[in-house]
C-alpha positions as CSV (number, residue, x, y, z in Angstrom):
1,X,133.6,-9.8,10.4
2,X,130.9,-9.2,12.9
3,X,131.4,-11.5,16.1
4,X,127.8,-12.4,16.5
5,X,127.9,-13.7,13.1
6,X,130.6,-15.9,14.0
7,X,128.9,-16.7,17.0
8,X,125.9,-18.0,15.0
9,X,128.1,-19.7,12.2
10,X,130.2,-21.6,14.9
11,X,127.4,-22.6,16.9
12,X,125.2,-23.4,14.4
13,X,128.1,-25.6,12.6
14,X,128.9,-27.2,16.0
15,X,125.1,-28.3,16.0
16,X,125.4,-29.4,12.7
17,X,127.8,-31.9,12.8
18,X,126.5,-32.7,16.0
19,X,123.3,-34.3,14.6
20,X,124.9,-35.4,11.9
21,X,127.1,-37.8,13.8
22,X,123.8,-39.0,15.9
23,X,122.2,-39.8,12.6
24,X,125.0,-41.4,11.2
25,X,125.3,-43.9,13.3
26,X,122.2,-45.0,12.4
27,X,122.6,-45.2,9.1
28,X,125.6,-47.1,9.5
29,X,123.6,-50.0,11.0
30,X,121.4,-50.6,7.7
31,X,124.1,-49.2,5.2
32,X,127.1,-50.9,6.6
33,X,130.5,-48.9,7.4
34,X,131.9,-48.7,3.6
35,X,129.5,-46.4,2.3
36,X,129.0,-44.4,5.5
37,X,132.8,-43.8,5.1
38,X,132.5,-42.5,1.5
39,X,129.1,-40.7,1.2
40,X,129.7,-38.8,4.9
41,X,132.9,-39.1,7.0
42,X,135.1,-38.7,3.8
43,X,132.6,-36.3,2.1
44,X,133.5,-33.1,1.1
45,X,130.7,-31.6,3.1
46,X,131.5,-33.1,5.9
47,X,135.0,-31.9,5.8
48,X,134.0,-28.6,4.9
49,X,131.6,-28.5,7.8
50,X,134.9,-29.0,10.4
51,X,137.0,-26.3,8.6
52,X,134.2,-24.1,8.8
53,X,133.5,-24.6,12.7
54,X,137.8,-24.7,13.1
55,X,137.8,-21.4,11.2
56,X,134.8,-19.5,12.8
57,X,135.5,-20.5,16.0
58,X,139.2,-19.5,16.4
59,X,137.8,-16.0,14.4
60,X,135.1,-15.6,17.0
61,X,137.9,-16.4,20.0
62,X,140.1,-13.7,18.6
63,X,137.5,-11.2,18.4
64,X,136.5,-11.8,22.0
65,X,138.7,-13.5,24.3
66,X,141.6,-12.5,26.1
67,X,142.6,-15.0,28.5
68,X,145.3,-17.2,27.7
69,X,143.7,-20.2,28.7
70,X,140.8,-20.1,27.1
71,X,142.8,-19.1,23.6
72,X,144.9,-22.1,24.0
73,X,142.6,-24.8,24.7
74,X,140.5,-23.5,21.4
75,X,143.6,-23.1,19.1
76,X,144.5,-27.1,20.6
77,X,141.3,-28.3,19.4
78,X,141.7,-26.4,16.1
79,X,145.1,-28.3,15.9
80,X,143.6,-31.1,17.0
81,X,141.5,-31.2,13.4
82,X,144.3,-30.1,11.3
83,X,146.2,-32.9,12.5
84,X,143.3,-34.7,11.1
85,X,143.0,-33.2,8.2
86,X,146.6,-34.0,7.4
87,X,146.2,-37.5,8.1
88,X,143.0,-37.7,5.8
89,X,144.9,-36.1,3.0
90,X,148.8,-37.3,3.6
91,X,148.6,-40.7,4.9
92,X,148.4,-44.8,3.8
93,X,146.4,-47.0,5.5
94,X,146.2,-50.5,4.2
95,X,147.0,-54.4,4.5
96,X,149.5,-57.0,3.7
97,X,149.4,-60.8,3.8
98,X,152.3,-62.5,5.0
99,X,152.0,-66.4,4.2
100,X,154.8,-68.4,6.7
101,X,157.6,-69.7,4.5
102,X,156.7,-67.3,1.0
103,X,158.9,-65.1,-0.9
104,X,159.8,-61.6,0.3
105,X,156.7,-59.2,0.1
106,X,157.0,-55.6,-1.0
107,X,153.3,-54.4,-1.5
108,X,150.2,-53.9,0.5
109,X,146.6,-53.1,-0.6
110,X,145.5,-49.7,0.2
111,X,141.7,-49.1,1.8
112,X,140.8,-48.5,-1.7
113,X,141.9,-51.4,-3.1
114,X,145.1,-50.2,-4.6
115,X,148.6,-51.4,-4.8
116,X,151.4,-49.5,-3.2
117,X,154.9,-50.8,-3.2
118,X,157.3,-50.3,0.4
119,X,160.8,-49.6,0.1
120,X,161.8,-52.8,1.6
121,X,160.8,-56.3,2.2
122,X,159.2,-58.2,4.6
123,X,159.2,-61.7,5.5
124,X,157.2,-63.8,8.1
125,X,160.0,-66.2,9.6
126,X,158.1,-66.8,13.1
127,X,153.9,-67.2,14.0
128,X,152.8,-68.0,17.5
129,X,149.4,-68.5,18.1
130,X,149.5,-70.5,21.3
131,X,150.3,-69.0,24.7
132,X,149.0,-70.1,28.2
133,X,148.4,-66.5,29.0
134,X,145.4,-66.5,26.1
135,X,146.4,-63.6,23.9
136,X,149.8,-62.4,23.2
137,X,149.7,-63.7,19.9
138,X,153.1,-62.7,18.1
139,X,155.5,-63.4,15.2
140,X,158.8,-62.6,13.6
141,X,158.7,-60.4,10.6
142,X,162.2,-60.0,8.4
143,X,162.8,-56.8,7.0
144,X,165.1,-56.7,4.7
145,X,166.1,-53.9,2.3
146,X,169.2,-53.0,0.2
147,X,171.6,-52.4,3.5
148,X,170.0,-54.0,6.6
149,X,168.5,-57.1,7.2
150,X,166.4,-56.6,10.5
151,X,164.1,-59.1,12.3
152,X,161.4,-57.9,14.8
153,X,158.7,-59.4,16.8
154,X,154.9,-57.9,16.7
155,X,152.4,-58.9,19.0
156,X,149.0,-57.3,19.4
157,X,149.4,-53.6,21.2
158,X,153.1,-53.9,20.0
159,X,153.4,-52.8,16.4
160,X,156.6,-52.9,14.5
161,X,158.0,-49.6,12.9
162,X,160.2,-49.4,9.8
163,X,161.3,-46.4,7.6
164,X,158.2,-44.1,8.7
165,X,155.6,-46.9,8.7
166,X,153.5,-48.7,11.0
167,X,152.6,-52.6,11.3
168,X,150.1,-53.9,13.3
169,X,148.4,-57.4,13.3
170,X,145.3,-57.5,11.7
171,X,144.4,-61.3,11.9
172,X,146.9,-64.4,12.6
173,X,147.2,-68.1,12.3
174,X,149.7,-70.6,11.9
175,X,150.0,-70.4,8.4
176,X,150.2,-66.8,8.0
177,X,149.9,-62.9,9.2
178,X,147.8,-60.4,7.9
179,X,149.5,-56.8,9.4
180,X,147.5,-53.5,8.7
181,X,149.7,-50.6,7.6
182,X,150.3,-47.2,8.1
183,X,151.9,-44.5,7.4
184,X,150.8,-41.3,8.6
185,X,154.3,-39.5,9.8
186,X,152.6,-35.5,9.6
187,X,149.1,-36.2,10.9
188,X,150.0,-38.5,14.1
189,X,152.4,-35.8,15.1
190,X,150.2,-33.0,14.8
191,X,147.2,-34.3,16.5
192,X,149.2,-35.4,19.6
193,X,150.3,-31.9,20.1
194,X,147.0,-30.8,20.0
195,X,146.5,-33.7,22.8
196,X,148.9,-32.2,24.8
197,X,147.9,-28.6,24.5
198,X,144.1,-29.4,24.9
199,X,144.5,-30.9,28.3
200,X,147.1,-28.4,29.7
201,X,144.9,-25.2,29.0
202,X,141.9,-26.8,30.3
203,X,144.3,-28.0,33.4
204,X,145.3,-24.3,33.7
205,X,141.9,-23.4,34.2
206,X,141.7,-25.1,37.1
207,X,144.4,-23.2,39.0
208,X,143.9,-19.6,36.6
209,X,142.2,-17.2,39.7
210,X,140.2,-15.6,37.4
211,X,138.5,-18.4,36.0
212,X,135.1,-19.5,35.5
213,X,135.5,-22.5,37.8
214,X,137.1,-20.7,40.7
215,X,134.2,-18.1,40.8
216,X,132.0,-20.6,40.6
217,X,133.7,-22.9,43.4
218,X,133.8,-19.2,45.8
219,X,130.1,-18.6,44.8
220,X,129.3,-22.4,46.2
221,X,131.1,-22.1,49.6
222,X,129.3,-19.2,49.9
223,X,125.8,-20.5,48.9
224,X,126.3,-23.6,50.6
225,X,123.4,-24.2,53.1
226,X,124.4,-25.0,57.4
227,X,122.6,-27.6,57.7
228,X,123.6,-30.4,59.9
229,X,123.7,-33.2,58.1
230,X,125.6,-35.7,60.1
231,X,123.5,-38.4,59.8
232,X,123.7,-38.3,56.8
233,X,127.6,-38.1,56.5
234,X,127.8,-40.8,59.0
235,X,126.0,-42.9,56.7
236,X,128.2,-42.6,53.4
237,X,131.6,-42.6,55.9
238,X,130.4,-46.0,56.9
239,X,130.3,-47.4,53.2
240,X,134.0,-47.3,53.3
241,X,134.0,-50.9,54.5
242,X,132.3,-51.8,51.1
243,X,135.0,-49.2,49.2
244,X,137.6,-51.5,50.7
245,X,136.5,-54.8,50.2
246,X,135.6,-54.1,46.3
247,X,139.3,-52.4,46.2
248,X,140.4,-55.7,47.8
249,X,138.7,-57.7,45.7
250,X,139.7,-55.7,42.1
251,X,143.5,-56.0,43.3
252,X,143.3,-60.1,43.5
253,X,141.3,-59.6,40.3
254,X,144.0,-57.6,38.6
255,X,146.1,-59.7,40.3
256,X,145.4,-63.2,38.6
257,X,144.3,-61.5,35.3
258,X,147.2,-59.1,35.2
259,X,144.7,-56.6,33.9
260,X,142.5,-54.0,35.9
261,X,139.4,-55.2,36.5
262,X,137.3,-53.0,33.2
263,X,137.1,-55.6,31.1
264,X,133.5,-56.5,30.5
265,X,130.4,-54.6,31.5
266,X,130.0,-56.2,35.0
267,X,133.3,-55.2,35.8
268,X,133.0,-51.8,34.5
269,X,129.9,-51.2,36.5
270,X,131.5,-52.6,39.3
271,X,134.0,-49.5,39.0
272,X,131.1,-47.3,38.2
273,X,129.5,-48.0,41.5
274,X,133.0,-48.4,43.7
275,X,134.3,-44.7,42.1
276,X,130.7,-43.2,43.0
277,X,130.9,-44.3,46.7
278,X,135.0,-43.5,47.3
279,X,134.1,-40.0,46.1
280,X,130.9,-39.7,48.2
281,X,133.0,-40.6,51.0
282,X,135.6,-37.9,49.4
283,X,132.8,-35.1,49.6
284,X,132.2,-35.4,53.4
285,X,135.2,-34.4,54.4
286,X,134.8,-31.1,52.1
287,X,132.4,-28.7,54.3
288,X,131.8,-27.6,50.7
289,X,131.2,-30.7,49.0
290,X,128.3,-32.6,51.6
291,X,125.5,-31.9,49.9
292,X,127.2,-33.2,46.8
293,X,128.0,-36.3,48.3
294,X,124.4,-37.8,48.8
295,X,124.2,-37.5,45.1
296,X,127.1,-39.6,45.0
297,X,125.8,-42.5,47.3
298,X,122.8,-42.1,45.3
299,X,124.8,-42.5,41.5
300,X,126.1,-45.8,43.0
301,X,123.5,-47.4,44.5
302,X,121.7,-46.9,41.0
303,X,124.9,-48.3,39.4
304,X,124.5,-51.5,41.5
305,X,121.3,-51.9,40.7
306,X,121.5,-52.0,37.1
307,X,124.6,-54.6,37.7
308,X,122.8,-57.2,39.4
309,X,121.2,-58.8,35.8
310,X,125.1,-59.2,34.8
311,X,125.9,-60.6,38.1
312,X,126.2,-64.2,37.1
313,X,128.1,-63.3,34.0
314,X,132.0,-64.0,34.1
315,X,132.2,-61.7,31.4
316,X,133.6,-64.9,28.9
317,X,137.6,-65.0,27.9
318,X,139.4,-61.4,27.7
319,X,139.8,-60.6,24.4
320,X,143.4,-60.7,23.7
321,X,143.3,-56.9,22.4
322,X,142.1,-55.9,25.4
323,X,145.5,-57.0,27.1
324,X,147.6,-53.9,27.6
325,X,147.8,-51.3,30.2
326,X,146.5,-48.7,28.3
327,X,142.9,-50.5,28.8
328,X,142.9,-49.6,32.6
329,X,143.9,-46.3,31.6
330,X,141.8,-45.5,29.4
331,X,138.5,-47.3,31.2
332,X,138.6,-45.7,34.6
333,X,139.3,-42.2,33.2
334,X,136.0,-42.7,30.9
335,X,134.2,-44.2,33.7
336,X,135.0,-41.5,36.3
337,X,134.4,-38.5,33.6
338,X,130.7,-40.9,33.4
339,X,130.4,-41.1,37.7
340,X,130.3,-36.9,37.4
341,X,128.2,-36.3,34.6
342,X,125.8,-39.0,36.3
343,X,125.8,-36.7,39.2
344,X,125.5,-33.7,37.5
345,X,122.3,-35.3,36.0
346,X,120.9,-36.3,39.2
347,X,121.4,-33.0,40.4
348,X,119.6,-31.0,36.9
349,X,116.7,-33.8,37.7
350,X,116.0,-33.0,41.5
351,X,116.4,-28.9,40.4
352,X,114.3,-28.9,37.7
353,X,111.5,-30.6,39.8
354,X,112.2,-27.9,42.3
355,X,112.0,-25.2,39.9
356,X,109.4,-26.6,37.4
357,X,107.0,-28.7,40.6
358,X,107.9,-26.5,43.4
359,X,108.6,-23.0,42.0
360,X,111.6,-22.6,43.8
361,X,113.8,-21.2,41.3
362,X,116.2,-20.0,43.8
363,X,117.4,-23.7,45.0
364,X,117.4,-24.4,41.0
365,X,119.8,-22.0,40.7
366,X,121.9,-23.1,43.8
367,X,121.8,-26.3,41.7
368,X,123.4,-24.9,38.6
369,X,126.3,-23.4,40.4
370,X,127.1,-27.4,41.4
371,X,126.3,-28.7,38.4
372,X,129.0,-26.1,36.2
373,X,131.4,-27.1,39.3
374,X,131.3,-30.9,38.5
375,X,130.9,-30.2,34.8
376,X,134.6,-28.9,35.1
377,X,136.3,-31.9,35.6
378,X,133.9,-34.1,34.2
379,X,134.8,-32.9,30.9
380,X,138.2,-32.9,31.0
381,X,138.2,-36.5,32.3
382,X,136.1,-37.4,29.4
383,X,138.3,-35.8,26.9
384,X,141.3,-37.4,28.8
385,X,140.0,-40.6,28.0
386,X,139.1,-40.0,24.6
387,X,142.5,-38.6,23.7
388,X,144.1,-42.1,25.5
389,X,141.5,-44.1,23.7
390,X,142.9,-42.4,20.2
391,X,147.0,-43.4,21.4
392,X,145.5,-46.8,21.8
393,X,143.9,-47.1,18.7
394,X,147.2,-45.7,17.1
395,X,148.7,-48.5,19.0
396,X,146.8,-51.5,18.0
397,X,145.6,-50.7,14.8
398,X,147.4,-48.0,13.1
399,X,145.1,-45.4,12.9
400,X,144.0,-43.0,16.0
401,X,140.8,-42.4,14.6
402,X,138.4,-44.5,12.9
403,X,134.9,-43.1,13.0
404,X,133.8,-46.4,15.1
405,X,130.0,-45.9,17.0
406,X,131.8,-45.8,20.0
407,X,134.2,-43.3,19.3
408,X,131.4,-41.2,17.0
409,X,128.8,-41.2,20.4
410,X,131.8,-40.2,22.6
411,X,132.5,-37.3,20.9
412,X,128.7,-36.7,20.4
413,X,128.9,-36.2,24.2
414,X,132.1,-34.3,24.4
415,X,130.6,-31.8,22.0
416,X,126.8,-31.7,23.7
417,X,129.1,-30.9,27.3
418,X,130.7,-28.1,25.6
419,X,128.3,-26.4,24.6
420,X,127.1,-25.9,28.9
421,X,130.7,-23.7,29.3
422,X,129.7,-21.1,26.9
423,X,127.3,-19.1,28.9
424,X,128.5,-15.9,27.6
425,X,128.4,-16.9,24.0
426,X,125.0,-18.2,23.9
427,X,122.8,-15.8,27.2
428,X,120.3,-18.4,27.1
429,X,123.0,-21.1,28.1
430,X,123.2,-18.6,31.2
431,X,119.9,-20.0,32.8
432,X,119.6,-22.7,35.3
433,X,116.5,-24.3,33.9
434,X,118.3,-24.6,29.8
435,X,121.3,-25.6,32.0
436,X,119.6,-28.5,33.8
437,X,117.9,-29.6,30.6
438,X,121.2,-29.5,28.6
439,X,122.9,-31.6,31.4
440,X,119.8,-34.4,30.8
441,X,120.8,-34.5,27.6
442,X,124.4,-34.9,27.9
443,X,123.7,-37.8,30.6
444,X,121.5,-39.6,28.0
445,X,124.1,-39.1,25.3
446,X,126.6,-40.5,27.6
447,X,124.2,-43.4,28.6
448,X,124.0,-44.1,24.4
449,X,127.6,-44.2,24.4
450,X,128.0,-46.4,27.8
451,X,124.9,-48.7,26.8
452,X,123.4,-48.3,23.3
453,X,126.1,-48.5,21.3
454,X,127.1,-51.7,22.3
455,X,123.8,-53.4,22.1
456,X,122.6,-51.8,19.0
457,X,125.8,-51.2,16.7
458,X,128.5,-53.3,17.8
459,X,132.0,-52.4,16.4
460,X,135.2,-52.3,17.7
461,X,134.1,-51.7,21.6
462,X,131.3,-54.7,21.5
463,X,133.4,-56.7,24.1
464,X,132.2,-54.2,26.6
């Protein structure tokens, strides 16, 4: 087949789905999540649209692309969705009551309401709902089938496992223990290799010679302006008094909470602004990176302002959930991958007015070349955290992916960011001005996913 047609057919299928997801989400909000899930995530259109980009993609990569890389972080995402697909058409997802005290159970309701029997029992022989630490709620469950007889305790982000499925604890009181199942044992496996594969290729392009980034990293030393700039650089270097105190002050934090300090928006934009100023300060000692580093200072000061109307917040009682390691993980990898597209999108704003106001469409494209460098491991950060996020969900709920706004917006912006690498594939991608614009509107998709989401859909990630 022609490889512009598969070009057109990928891209077109990647923008597709794309707007889709935006304008699912807000349908969700009037509709409700049950019939989102049947009329679109679980349609057959909808599926069909993600073979069809899988399958024209990896067709258009093997017409094309020869470096190894490359090939192996496209055929990771391609796993990636089969894994997916696998789950969606192998696995059982469903709940089971547990009463304290009842006779064994053996059967759980499915997500559509059907019955499906386990080849063993269980039995709820312990429930603790009170502990001075405010969430690690847990209980003993029997299980109990025709040769062992096996008691294990489940908290929240600690599932039990028997025979190839997964319990985790949906709600809890005194009197009983309502544990979501799961069984998935092909699609988990599959789409954690893709995990793994996904961020080593797009690691390797970081140290591959030839690569797009290391041209682009020689072209900037080489197009970096001597200016002096030591004020400047002074400046930043002597905000590292106000890096260390914060540092300070998230240690006693994590300290007396026993979690890292991302648990509520204040605290999140705390770490917004604290990551933006340690890597301004970061960037002056890079001849390469000074210019970059006002952009930095800049990021943060904005991040501080828009913190100062949660200020007197305490952000309320941690939700027990949210009590795990994984959270800090997971948070500061998101918020980091968010610190450089910020940048990258303070740098397409002051290029564009250079370019569009001022007509100087040289500095624009000066501008480009540093945006595309931070776009690197922006983008890998984000899908870092998005990969973490999915073990976590896997963790605590059974199911790595659930189509939640948050998750949906997240990889809204995943996909608008890739679309920036592929300057070859699409020529008009290739000039600065579509460049800059395209970075504006990852920033704003990322700002939706940061800010909107939890304000205007809830779900899952409203604690935030």
């Amino acid at each position: 087949m022609n490889s512009h047609l598969l070009r057109n057919i990928s891209f077109i299928t990647l923008a597709l789905l794309a707007i889709l997801l935006v304008a699912t989400t807000f349908i969700e909000k009037y509709y409700g999540t049950d019939v989102i899930r049947e009329h679109i995530y679980h349609s057959p259109l909808f599926i069909a649209l993600w073979i069809l980009l899988a399958v024209s993609a990896m067709a258009y990569i093997a017409c094309t692309q020869r470096r190894a890389a490359l090939v192996m972080l496209h055929l990771s995402l391609a796993i990636v969705l089969l894994g997916a697909f696998v789950s969606f058409l192998t696995s059982e997802r469903g709940t089971i009551l547990l009463p304290k005290g009842a006779v064994p159970a053996s059967m759980f309701t499915t997500d559509d309401n059907r019955f499906e029997k386990l080849p063993f029992r269980m039995t709820l022989a312990y429930v603790d709902t009170c502990h001075s630490d405010g969430g690690a709620y847990q209980a003993d469950i029997a299980v109990e089938n025709a040769e062992t007889n096996d008691t294990m305790r489940i908290a929240l982000n600690s599932p039990i496992r028997a025979e190839g499925y997964s319990f985790c604890i949906g709600s809890i009181s005194k009197e009983h223990i309502s544990l979501l199942v799961s069984h998935d044992p092909w699609g988990v496996p599959v789409s954690y290799m893709g995990y793994a594969m996904a961020l080593a290729s797009f690691i390797a392009l970081f140290f591959d010679r030839k690569s797009q980034w290391r041209s682009l990293l020689k072209s900037f030393g080489k197009k970096e302006e001597r200016r002096k700039n030591n004020c400047t650089v002074f400046r930043i270097r002597r905000s590292a008094a106000i890096v260390l105190a914060l540092a300070i002050l998230g240690i006693i934090r994590w300290y007396n909470t026993g979690l890292f300090p991302v648990t509520n928006g204040k605290e999140s934009m705390l770490f917004f602004f604290w990551i933006s100023l340690l890597l301004a300060i970061i960037a002056t000692y890079r001849k390469e990176l000074k210019s970059i580093a006002a952009t930095f200072f800049a990021l943060g000061g904005i991040a501080l302002f828009a913190m100062l109307p949660m200020w007197e917040s305490d952000g309320g009682e941690i939700a027990p959930i949210l009590r795990t390691p994984l959270l800090g993980i997971h948070v500061t990898t998101i918020i980091t991958a968010y610190v450089l597209l910020g940048c990258t999108a303070m740098n397409a704003s002051v290029a564009l007015f250079l370019g569009v106001a001022r007509h100087n469409s040289e500095k624009m494209e000066k501008m480009a070349v540093t945006g595309r460098i931070l776009l690197y491991p922006a983008t890998l950060l984000l899908m870092t955290g998005i990969f973490i996020g999915a073990v976590w969900a896997n963790i605590s709920w059974g199911r790595y992916w659930g189509w939640d706004p948050k998750e949906v917006w997240a990889l809204i912006t995943l996909l608008t960011c890739s679309i920036l690498f592929h300057t070859r594939s699409l020529p008009f991608m290739g000039k600065a001005v579509n460049f800059h614009i395209f970075c504006l509107v990852a920033f704003i998709a990322m700002l939706f996913t940061f800010f909107g989401v939890n304000y205007l859909f809830g779900g899952l990630h409203s604690y935030m």
